[in-house]
Structure formats: structure tokens, C-alpha cells
N, C-alpha and C positions, 0 to 999 in steps of 0.2 A: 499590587504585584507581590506576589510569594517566591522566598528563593527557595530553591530545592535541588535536588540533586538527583538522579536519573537511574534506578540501579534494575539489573539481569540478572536473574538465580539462572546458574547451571548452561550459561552462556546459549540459552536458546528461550524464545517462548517471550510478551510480552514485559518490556520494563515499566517500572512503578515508582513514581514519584516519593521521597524522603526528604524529611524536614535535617539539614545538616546539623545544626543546632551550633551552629560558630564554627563546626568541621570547616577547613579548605582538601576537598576533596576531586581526585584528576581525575579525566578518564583512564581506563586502564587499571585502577586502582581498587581491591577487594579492600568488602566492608563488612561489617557484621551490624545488622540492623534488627529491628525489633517487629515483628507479625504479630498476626494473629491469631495463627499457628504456634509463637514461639519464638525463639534466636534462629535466623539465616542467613548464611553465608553467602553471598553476592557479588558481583563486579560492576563497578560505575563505568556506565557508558556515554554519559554525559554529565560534565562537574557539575560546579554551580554554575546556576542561572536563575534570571527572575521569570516564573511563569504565572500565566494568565488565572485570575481567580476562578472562572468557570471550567478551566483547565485542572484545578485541582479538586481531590473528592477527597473530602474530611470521612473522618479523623486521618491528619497527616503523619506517619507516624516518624517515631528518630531512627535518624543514626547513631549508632552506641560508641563506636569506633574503627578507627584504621584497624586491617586483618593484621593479626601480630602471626609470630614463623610460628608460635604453640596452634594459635586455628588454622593455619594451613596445613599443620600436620594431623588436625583432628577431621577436618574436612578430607584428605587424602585415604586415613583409614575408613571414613563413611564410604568411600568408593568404592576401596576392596572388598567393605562389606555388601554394599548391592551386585557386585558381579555374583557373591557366594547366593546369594538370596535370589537372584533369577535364577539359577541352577537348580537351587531347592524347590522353588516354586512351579518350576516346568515339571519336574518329577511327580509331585503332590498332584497337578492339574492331569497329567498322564494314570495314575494311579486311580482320583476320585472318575475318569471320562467322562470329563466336562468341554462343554463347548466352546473355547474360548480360548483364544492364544494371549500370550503373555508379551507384553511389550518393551516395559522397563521397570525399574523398581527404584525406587530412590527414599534416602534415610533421611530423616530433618538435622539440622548439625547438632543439637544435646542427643540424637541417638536413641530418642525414646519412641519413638513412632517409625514405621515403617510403610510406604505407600507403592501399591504396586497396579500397574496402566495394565488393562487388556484390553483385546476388540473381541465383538462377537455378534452375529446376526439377530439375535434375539437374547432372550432375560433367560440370566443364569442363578440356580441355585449354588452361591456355593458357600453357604454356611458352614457344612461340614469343610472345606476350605482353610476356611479363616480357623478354625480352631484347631485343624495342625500345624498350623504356618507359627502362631500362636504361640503352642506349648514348645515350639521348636526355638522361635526367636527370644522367646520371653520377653515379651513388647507388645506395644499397641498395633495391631495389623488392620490398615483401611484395602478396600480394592476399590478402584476407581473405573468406569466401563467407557473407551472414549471412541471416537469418531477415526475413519479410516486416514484422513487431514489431521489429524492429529497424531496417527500413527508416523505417517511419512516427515513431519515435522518436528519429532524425538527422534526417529532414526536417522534422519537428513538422507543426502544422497545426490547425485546427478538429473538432473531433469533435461531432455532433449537439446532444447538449445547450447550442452555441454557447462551450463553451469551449474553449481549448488542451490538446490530448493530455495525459492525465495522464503518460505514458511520459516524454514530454520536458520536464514541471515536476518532478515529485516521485518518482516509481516508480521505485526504484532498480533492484527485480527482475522477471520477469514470475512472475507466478503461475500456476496452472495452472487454466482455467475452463472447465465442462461444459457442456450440455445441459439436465444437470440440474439447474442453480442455476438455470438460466431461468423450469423448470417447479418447483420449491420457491416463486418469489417470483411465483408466475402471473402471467408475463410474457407477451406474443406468443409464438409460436415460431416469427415470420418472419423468416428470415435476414435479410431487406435493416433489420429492425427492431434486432435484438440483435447485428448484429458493425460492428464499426468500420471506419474509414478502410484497415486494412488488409485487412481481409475474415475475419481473425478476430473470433471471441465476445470483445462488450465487457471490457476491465477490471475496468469497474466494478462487473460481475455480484460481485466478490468482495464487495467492501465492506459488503453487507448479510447474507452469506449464512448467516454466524455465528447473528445477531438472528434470522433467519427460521425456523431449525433451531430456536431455540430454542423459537419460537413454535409452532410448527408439532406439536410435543410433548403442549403441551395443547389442541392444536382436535381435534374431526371432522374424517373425514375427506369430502371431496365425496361427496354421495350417500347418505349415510348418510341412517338411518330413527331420527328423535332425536321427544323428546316438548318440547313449550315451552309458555308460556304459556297461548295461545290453543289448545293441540292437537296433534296430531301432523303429522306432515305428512317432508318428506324435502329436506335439504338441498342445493340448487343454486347457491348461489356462497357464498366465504368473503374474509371480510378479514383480516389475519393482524394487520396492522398497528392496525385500528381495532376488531380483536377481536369483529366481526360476524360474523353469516352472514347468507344468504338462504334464507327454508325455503317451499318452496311447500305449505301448509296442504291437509290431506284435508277433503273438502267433500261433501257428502248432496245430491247434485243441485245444479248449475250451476255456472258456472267455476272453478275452482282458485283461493285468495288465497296471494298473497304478502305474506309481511310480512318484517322484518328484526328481530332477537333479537341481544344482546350474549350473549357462548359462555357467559358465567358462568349464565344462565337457560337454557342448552339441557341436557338429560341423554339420552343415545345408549342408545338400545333395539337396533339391530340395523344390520347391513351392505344396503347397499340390494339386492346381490346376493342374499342372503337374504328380503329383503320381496319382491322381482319371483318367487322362488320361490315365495315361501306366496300371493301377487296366484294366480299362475297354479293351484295347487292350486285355492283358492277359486272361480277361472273354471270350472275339471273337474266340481268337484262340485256347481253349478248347472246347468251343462250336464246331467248325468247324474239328477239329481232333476229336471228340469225335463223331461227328457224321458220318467221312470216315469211323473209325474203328469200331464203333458198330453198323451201319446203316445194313449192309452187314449180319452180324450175324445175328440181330436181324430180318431181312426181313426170311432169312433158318430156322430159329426155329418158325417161325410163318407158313411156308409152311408147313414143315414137322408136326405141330401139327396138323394144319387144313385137311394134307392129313388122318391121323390117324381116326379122328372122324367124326364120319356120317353127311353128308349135313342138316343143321337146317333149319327149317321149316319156314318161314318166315314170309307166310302169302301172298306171293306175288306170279304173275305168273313168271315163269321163262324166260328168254330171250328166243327170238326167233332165230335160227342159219340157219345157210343153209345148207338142205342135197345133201349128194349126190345121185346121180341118182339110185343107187340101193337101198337107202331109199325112197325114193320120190316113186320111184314105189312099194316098200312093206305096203307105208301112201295113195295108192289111196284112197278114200271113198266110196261107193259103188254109182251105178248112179243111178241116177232117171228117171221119163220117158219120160222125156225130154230131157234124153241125159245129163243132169246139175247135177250134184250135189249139194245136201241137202249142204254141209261143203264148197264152192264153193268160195274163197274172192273173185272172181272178180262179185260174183252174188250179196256180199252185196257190192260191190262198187257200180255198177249198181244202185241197189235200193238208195245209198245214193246220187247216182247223179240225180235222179229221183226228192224226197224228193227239192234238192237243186233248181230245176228249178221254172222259175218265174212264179208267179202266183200260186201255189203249184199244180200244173196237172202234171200228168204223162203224157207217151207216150201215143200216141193216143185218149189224152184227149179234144182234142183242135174238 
């Protein structure tokens, strides 16, 4: 076990383990410690304590001493000096039109170095930059290009649930959050709902996501075809947290019931993908028996009504059929004096084969 002490530059952003070297040092208490950057000015947020060896990452560096009222005053004027320096620096960045907004700026406490945060979509030149900021400071000028989670976590702020950025109270790292923590903890999945001040996906999705995995193990899954209580039926909403579900109950004529079951009284018969399968089978083969045993019927009760009622009119000629020869001789037409008959179809085929010939001439035209 190593003891150390726990210290925060500039009261936001990850704390760093220091070796107190005999210090008795409080929380609450500013310190000026040794980097590797240089001398910085700090606040312990946790005194001594003994921590764990693979907890700490050598070289462990010191603490040099308790803040005296001379470095609270040099530390105060480094401040008034960064407001004057982001003033400066947004002018210059307006001036060279570059792409890149200016986020904060901050001095290391001896005041020789000067660091300034921006964000920006892509890679910026700004060498010519750095060497007005430069000749202006008279100092070491670094530019630093960070992430938009970093931006909101220097500027802090409000975040929905009405409290202060967790980024700039207590999160010392960012985690990495999906999509798919949204839809494990059935959440919205409307952007403007689950991403924060910065336009990424909440923080917070993490904090539960552990619990919900874990729950998540023993439920149904949506849609499932489970048996309960009162019946079977197929579930439509679940609570993971209050160990519910909702199952909309199968019913023998008239509306659907819902009811709500705790998971422990539900047991999973089948994947609802599966029941809409064997639904649709079942649909086929009434279809198919419905129509051997009412096809039959319903063709006789259509004969026998239509024999009943006189032939309707239609509007149209009727088909032509073939008689027999003792009709066909009672249908001669009477002849003509040519031997032809007036009603004769082979005389207007004749004529239509006439018409059709080239050159539009009849026989014995030529």
C-alpha cells in the first residue's frame, strides 16, 4: 500500500494521485505540486489515504507544499491573464479566417507557457497563429484541438435532468456509449431525447447498463408467445426494472385484454415469429377446407336459383351453337334467284374476301 493524496487542477477534469512526502494534507486544501509540465497549482479532493499498488502509475510525483496567500495571489492573476488572452485569441482567429472556435485558455502557474483549447471539424493550419499570439504574449504559445465532450466539460452547464454536467463534477473519463444501451434500457431513440448538451449520447446511458444486462438475461423477450395466468396470449411491453410485462391475452370473440403479470408467473411457449407462422398455416387451411365444403353448395344454390328465373337480358347476342340436322333444315332461309340466299355466311365471306384483295378490285375487275 502507497499513501497519497488526491489532487484537481482548476477544479474540473480528472484527479492525480501525489506522493505527500510527510504533508498532512485536507480535502479542500490547495497545493502546489510538482509535474511535468512544471509547478501547479491544485486543490485536494481527497487527503491521505493508502492506495492500491496497481492503482498507482510511477513515477509518483511530490507535493512541494501547503498553497501560501503569495500563490493564491499569483494563481488569481494567471486568471485575469487568461480572460485577456481568449479576447486576444478570438480576434487573431477572426483576423487569420480559420476554422476553429476558441474554447478556453489557461497559463501554467510560473506563467511561462500559455495553452489555448479549440474545437474544429477538421485539421487546421494555424502556424501563422501561433506566431502572433507569440510575439504578442511573449511566451511559450501551445494550441490544443479537443473533442466536443471536452468542450462541454471546460464550459460545464445544465444538462436536462436539471442538474450540472456530470463531465465537470465527477467523471473523470469518458466512457464509450452506444445506441445500444438506449434500446437494452427501452429508452426513446430520439436524438434530441438521449444526447446531451454536446450532441453526443448521454453519459448517463452507462450508469445503468450493467443492472439492465443483467436483467435482461432472465425476461422474454418482446413479442414472445408465453402462457400466464389467465392464458396465453403474446407479450407487448416489458419492465425490466419492476419485473413486469404486458401481455395482450387470446380471446374467443371480441376485443383483445390486456393484463400485466410479474415474469416470475409468465413461462415462454414460443418466438412470436413462430406463432404469426403457425396464425398464418392455420389461416391456409380454413381457407382450403372452407372452400371443399362450401364450394359445392354454394355452386347448387346458384344453379338451381338461376334455373328458377327467366334468362336476363343482357344486351348482347347470344352464342352461336350447332344444330342438328333437323333444325338446320327447319332454319333454311328462303332462296333467291340465284339459287343464294339473302342470309347466306359463305356469300358474306365471299364479299369479305373480295374487299380484302389487292388493289381493292373485285373479281373480274382486272
Amino acid at each position: 500500500m502507497t499513501e497519497v493524496v488526491s489532487v484537481r487542477f482548476k477544479s474540473r477534469g480528472k484527479s492525480y494521485y501525489f506522493d505527500p512526502r510527510g504533508l498532512e494534507v485536507k480535502l479542500g486544501q490547495n497545493v502546489i505540486v510538482e509535474t511535468s509540465k512544471g509547478l501547479e497549482f491544485g486543490e485536494c479532493v481527497r487527503g491521505n489515504f493508502q492506495a492500491e499498488p496497481d492503482k498507482v502509475v510511477p513515477p509518483l510525483r511530490p507535493v512541494l507544499r501547503l498553497a501560501t496567500e503569495e500563490d493564491k495571489k499569483i494563481e488569481a492573476a494567471n486568471r485575469e491573464k487568461e480572460a485577456e488572452a481568449f479576447r486576444t485569441g478570438v480576434e487573431k482567429i477572426r483576423e487569420h479566417e480559420l476554422d476553429m472556435k476558441l474554447v478556453d485558455v489557461e497559463y501554467n502557474f510560473e506563467g511561462n507557457k500559455v495553452l489555448f483549447f479549440f474545437t474544429s471539424d477538421g485539421r487546421v493550419d494555424f502556424r501563422e497563429l501561433v506566431r502572433d499570439l507569440a510575439g504578442i504574449f511573449r511566451t511559450r504559445i501551445e494550441l490544443r484541438q479537443i473533442g466536443v465532450r471536452d468542450e462541454a466539460k471546460m464550459l460545464g452547464g445544465l444538462g436536462i435532468c436539471g442538474k450540472p454536467f456530470c463531465c465537470s463534477q465527477f467523471l473523470d473519463d469518458f466512457q464509450p456509449v452506444s445506441i445500444k444501451m438506449a434500446k437494452t434500457q427501452n429508452l426513446s431513440l430520439n436524438p434530441t431525447k438521449i444526447s446531451g448538451a454536446c450532441g453526443r449520447l448521454m453519459c448517463c446511458l452507462k450508469y445503468e447498463q450493467d443492472a439492465y444486462e443483467e436483467l435482461v438475461k432472465n425476461a422474454p423477450k418482446l413479442d414472445s408467445y408465453v402462457e400466464t395466468p389467465d392464458g396465453n396470449g403474446t407479450i407487448t411491453e416489458i419492465n425490466l426494472l419492476r419485473q413486469k410485462a404486458k401481455v395482450r391475452l387470446e380471446t374467443r370473440g371480441g376485443d383483445p385484454q390486456v393484463s400485466y403479470f410479474p415474469l416470475e408467473e409468465i413461462q415462454f411457449i414460443k418466438t412470436g415469429k413462430q406463432r404469426r407462422a403457425e396464425l398464418a398455416a392455420e389461416a391456409k387451411e380454413q381457407e382450403a377446407g372452407g372452400g371443399r365444403e362450401g364450394g359445392g353448395t354454394h355452386r347448387s344454390l346458384r344453379q338451381s336459383l338461376d334455373g328458377d328465373r327467366p334468362p336476363r337480358d343482357t344486351g348482347r347476342h347470344p352464342e352461336k351453337k350447332a344444330l342438328e340436322p333437323e333444325e338446320r333444315a327447319q332454319n333454311i332461309p328462303p332462296q333467291g334467284s340465284d339459287g343464294e340466299s339473302d342470309g347466306d355466311p359463305s356469300k358474306k365471306n365471299n364479299r369479305r374476301r373480295r374487299r380484302k384483295r389487292p388493289g381493292g378490285r373485285g373479281p373480274g375487275g382486272d
